[in-house]
C-alpha positions in Angstrom: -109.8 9.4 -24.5 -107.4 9.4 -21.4 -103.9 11.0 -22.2 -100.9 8.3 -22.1 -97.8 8.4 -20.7 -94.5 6.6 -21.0 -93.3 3.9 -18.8 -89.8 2.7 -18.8 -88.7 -0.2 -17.1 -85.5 -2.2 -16.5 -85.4 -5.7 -16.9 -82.5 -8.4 -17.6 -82.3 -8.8 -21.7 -83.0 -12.3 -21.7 -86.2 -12.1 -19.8 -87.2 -9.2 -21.7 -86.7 -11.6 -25.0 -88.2 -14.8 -23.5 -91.2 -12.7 -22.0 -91.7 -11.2 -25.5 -91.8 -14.6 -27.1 -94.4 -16.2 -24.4 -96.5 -12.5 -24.7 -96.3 -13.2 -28.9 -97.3 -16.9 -28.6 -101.0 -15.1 -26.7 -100.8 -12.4 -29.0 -100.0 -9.9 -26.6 -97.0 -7.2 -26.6 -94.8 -6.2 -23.8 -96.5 -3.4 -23.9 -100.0 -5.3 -23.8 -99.1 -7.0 -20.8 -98.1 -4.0 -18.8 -101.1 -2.5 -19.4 -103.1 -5.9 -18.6 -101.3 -5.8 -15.1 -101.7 -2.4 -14.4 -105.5 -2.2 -14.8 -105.4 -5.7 -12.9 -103.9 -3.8 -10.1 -106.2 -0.8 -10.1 -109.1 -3.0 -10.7 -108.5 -5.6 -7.8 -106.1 -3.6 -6.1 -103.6 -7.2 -6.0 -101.4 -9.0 -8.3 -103.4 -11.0 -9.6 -103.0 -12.3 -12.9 -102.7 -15.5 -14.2 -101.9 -15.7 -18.4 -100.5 -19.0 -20.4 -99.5 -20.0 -23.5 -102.3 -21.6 -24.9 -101.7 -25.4 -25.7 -102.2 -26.4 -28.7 -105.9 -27.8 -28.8 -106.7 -24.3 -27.8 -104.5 -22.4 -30.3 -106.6 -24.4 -32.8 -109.8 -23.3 -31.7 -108.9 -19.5 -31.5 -107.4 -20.1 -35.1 -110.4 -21.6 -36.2 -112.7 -19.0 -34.4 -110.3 -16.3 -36.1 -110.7 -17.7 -39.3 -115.1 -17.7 -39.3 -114.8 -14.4 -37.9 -112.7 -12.9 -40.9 -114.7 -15.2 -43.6 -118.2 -14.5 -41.6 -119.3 -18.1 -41.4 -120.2 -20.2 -38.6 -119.3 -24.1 -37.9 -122.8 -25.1 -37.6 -125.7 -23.7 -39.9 -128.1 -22.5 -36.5 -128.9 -22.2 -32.7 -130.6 -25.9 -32.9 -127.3 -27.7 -34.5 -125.2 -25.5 -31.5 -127.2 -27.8 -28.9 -127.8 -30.8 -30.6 -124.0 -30.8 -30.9 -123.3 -29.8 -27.4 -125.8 -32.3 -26.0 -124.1 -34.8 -28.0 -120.7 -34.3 -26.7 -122.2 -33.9 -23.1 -123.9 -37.3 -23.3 -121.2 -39.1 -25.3 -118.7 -37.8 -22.6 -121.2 -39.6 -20.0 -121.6 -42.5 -21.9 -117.7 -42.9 -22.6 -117.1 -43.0 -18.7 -119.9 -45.1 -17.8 -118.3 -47.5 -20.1 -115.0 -47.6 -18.3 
C-alpha cells in the first residue's frame, strides 16, 4: 500500500463549511474530494472534474440500490424481467411522444 501524507490547505471557513455540506449530501468527505481531484489531475493531467448533488429522483435510486445491496435482494426476480421491464419503458417512452 502507498505511504500517505498530510496535506494542509487554506480555505475561507464558510466555503470550507458549505463545501462540506455539498461533499456530505454525495457522500463524500473533504478529504474524499481532494483525493478525487488529485488522482483526476494525475490521471488526465487537467482539472477536470465535474461532481453534483444528486437531485432527488437520483438520491432515491442510490437509496433504493443501497438498501437491496445491504438486504441482498434484487427489484426484479431475473435477467428476463430486467429486459421485459427496460423494453417496456423504452417503448412506452416512444409511444408517450408519438402521442403528443
Amino acid at each position: 500500500m502507498a505511504r500517505s501524507t498530510m496535506l494542509h490547505v487554506r480555505v475561507d471557513e464558510e466555503i470550507k463549511t458549505q463545501a462540506s455540506e455539498a461533499l456530505a449530501a454525495m457522500g463524500l468527505s473533504v478529504s474524499d474530494a481532494v483525493r478525487i481531484l488529485l488522482k483526476r489531475v494525475v490521471n488526465d493531467q487537467a482539472i477536470l472534474l465535474e461532481l453534483k448533488v444528486p437531485n432527488a429522483q437520483t438520491r432515491a435510486a442510490m437509496e433504493e440500490a443501497h438498501a437491496m445491496a445491504k438486504a441482498r435482494t434484487a427489484r426484479l426476480e431475473s435477467a428476463d424481467a430486467l429486459i421485459d421491464d427496460l423494453e417496456n419503458a423504452r417503448f412506452g417512452a416512444s409511444q408517450k411522444a408519438s402521442q403528443q
